[in-house]
C-alpha positions in Angstrom: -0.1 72.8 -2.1 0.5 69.8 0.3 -2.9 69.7 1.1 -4.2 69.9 -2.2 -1.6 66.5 -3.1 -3.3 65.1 -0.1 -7.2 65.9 -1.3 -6.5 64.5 -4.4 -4.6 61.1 -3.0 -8.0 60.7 -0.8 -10.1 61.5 -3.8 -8.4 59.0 -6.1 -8.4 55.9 -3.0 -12.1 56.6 -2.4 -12.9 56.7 -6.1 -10.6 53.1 -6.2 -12.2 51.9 -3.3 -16.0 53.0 -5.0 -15.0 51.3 -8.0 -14.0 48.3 -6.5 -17.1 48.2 -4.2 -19.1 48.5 -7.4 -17.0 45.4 -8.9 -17.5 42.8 -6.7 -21.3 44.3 -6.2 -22.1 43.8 -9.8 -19.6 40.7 -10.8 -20.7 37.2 -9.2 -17.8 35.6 -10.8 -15.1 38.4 -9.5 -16.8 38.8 -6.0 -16.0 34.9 -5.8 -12.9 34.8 -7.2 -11.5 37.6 -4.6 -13.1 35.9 -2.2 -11.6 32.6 -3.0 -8.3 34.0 -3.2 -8.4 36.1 0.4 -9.5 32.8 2.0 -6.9 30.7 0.1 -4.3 33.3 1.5 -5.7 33.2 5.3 -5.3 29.4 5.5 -1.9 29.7 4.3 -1.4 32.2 6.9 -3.1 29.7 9.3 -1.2 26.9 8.6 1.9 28.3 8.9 1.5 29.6 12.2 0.1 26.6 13.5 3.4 24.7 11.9 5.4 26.8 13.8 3.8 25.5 17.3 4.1 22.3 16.2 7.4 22.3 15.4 8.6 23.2 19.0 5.9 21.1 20.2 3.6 23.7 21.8 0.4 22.0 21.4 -1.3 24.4 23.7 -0.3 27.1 21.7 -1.2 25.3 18.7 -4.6 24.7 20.1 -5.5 28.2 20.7 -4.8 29.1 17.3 -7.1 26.0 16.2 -9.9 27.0 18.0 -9.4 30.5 16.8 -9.6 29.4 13.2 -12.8 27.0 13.8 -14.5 30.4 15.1 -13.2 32.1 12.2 -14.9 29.4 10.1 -18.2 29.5 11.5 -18.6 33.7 11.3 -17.6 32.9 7.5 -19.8 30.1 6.8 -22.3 28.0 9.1 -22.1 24.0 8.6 -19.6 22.4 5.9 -18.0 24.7 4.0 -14.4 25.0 2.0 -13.1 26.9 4.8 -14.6 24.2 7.5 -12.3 21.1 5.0 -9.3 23.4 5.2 -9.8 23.5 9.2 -10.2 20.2 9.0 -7.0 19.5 7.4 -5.1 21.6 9.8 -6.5 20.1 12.6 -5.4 16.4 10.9 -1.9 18.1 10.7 -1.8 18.8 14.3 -3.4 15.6 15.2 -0.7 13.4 13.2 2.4 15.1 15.1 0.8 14.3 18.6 2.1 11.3 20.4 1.6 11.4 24.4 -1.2 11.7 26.3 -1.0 15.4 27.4 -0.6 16.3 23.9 -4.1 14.7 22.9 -5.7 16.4 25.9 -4.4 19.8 25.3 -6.3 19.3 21.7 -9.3 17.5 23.5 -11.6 21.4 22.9 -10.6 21.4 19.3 -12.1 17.9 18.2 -14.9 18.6 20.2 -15.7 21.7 18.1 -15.4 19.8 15.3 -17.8 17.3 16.2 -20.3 19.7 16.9 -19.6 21.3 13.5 -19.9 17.5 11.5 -21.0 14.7 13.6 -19.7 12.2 11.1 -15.9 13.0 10.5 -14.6 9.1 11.4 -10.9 10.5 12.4 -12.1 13.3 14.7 -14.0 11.1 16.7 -10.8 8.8 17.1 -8.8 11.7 18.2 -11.3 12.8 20.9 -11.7 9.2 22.2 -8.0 9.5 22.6 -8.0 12.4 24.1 -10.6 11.3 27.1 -9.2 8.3 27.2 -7.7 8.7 30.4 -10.3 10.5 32.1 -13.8 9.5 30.9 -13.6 5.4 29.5 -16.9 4.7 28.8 -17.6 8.4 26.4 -14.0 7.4 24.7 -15.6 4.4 24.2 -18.8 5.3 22.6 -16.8 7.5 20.2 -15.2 5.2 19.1 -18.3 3.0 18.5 -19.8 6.4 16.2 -16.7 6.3 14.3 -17.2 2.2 13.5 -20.4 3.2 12.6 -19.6 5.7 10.0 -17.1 3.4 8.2 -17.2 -0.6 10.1 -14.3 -1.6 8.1 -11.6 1.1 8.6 -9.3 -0.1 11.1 -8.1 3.1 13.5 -11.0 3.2 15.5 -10.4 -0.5 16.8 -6.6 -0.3 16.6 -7.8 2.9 19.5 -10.3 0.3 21.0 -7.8 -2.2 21.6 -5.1 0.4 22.9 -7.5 1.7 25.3 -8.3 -2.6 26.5 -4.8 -2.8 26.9 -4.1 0.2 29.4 -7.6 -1.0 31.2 -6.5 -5.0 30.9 -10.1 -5.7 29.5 -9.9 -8.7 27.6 -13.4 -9.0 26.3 -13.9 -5.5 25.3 -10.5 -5.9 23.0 -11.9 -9.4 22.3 -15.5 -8.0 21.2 -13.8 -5.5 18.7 -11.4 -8.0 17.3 -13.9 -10.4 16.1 -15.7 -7.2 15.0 -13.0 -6.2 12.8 -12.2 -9.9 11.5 -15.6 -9.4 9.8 -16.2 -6.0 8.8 -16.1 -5.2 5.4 -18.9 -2.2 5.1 -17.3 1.0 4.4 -13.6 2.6 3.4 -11.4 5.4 3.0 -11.9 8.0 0.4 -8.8 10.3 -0.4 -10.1 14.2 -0.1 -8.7 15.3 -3.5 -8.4 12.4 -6.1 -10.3 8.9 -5.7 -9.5 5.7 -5.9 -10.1 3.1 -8.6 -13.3 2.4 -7.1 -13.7 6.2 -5.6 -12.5 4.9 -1.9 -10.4 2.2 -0.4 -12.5 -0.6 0.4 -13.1 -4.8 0.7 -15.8 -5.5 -1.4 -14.5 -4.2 -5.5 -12.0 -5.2 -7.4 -11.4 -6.0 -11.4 -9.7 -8.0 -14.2 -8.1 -6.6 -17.1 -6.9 -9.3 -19.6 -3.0 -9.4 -20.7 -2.1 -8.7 -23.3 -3.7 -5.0 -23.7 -5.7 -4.6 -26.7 -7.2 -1.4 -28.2 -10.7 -1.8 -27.2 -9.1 -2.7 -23.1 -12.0 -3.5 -20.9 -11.9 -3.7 -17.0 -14.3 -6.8 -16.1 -15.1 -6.0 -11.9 -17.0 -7.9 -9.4 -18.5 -6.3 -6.1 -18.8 -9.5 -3.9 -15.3 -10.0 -2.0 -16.3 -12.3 1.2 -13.4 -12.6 3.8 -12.1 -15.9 5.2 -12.6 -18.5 2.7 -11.2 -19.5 -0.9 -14.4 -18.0 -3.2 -14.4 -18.5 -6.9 -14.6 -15.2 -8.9 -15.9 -14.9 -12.5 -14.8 -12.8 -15.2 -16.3 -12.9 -18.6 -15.1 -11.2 -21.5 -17.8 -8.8 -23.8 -16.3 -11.5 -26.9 -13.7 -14.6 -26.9 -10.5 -13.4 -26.3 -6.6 -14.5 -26.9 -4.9 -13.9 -23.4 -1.5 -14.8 -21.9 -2.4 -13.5 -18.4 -4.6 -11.1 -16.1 -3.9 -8.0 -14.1 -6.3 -7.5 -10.8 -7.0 -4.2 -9.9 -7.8 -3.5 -5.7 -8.2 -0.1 -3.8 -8.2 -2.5 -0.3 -7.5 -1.7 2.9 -4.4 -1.8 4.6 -3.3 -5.2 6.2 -5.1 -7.8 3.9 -3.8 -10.6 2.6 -4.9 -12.1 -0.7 -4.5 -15.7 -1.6 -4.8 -16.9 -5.0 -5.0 -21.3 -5.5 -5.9 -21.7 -9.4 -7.2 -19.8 -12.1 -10.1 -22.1 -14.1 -10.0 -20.8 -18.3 -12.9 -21.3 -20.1 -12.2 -22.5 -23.9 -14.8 -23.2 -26.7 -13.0 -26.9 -26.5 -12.2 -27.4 -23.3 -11.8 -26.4 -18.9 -8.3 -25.4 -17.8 -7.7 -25.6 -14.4 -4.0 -23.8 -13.6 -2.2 -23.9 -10.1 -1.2 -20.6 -9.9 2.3 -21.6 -8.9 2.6 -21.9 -13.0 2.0 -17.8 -12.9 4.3 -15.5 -12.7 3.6 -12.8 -10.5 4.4 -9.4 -9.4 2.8 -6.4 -7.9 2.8 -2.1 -8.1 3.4 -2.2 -4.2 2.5 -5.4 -2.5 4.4 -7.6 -1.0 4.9 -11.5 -2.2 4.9 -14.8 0.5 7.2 -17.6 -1.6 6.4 -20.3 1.1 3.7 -22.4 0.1 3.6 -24.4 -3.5 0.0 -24.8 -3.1 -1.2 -20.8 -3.1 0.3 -17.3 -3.7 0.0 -15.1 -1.5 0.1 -11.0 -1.5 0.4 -8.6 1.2 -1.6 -5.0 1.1 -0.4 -2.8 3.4 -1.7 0.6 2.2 -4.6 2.5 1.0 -2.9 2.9 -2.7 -4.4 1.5 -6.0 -2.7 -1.8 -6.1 -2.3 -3.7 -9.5 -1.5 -7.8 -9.2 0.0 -8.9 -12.4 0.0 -12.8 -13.6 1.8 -14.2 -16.6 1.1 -17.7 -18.2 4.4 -19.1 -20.2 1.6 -20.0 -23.2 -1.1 -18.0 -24.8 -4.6 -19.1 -24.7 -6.5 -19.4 -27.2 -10.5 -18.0 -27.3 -11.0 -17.8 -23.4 -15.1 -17.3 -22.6 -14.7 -16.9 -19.1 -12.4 -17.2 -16.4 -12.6 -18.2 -12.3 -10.1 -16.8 -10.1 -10.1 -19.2 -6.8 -9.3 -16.5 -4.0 -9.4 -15.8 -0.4 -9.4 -12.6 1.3 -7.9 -12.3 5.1 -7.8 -9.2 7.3 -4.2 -9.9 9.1 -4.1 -8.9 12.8 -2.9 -6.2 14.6 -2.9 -8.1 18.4 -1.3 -10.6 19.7 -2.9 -13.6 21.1 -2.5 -12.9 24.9 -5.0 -9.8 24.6 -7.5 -10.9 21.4 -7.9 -14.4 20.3 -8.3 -14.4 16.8 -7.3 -17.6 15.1 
């Protein structure tokens, strides 16, 4: 009798199993799906574990298990792959909790494996010039020079340059990177999930929208931000329009300071040139410099969509075209004694 139960238990799990063979043989769409879903559940998995190293500050431990799941990756899929991003982000997790230098060097075979995998990823390449820092300058240095390369104006890579002139005392290596920065506007940060305004943090969009809102509401942008001198910038409405201020729209990089001198209205009947200290203004998240009469100034200091919001006491009437009078400063992040850069 028992064995009989038992015959027909293994006859029903190999018929289940046949059938489900035959399922995912036949069914793209399933096949995927249970795919997906296994994975999704292995890099929860993953990420816990690795949390849990982390958390007592094991980073050797925690660098086992990385390199574990980079092999992992590669049997699943060769090159870029969803598996590869979600390695990526667990190796980002890792990276953001270390703080001294043995930590780094403990994770110095993980970023390497990732830079074989994807030459290109701009934060790896920081970590692994931090991680060799202290024992090989000059390939720490030329990783850090890739990662300027990949995006010139994102700031880590020379905040790492500048960390590593500092420990070395080399003046003109910090000084060569800071006048680099000063000027680099090429390139950004683009979040992995949802974009920016302008699908990645940069210095060279940004856009008008005209105050009050109407139903038809148009965003007027202009691509040609220039750094370190007061530009005029023109926006022209698609017809006349009745306006009692502006919002400008920026996805900037951290650690730039705008300055705004006069906004210049454009009238069937005449030029309005308005000091901007006749604006009101506020921000989503900026910050607001109240001591000179002459400009205004904002602060950026993050990666977020930021909205600058002026109000005029009057409306005006039919408005053509407008010219914003702005200049656009990276602010430092060394003192003078190590980087001139005034």
């Amino acid at each position: 009798m028992i064995n009989k139960i038992t015959k027909y238990i293994l006859i029903t799990f190999f018929l289940l199993f046949l059938f489900i063979l035959i399922s995912l043989t036949f069914n793209a769409d399933l096949r995927r799906s249970t795919f997906y879903k296994a994975t999704a559940i292995f890099n929860f998995y993953q990420i816990q574990s690795i949390t849990k190293h982390v958390q007592v500050r094991d980073f050797s431990s925690a660098s086992d298990r990385l390199l574990k799941y980079i092999e992992f990756s590669k049997k699943i899929s060769e090159g870029k792959s969803s598996i590869l991003s979600s390695v990526y982000e667990a190796v980002e997790f890792v990276a953001s909790k270390a703080t001294t230098q043995k930590e780094f060097n403990l994770l110095e075979n993980v970023f390497s494996e990732l830079i074989t995998l994807d030459p290109n990823l701009y934060n790896v390449r920081i970590w692994l010039a931090r991680a060799i820092s202290d024992t090989d300058y000059e390939n720490a240095i030329m990783h850090l020079e890739k990662a300027i390369e990949i995006s010139p104006a994102s700031e880590k890579a020379y905040r790492e340059i500048i960390r590593i002139s500092q420990n070395n005392n080399d003046k003109n290596l910090a000084q060569k990177f800071c006048d680099k920065y000063k000027k680099a506007q090429l390139g950004g940060n683009r979040k992995l999930h949802v974009g920016n305004y302008f699908g990645s943090s940069n210095i060279r969009k940004m856009a008008v929208e005209f105050f009050p809102e109407t139903k038809g509401q148009s965003f007027y942008s202009h691509a040609g931000i220039k750094l370190n001198s007061f530009e005029n910038y023109e926006f022209v409405p698609t017809a006349p329009i009745d306006i009692s201020g502006i919002n400008i729209y920026f996805s900037l990089l951290p650690g730039i300071r705008v300055y705004i001198k006069e906004i210049s209205v454009y009238t069937p009947k005449n030029i309005l040139k308005i000091p901007i200290k006749n604006f009101t203004a506020t921000s989503r998240s900026a910050y607001i410099e109240n001591n000179s009469d002459e400009n205004l100034s904002f602060l950026l200091v993050n990666t977020e969509d930021e909205v600058l919001r002026l109000r005029y006491n009057n409306i005006l009437k039919s408005v053509e075209k407008m010219i914003i009078k702005m200049n656009f400063i990276r602010m430092d992040f060394v003192n003078n004694l190590l980087c001139e850069t005034n």
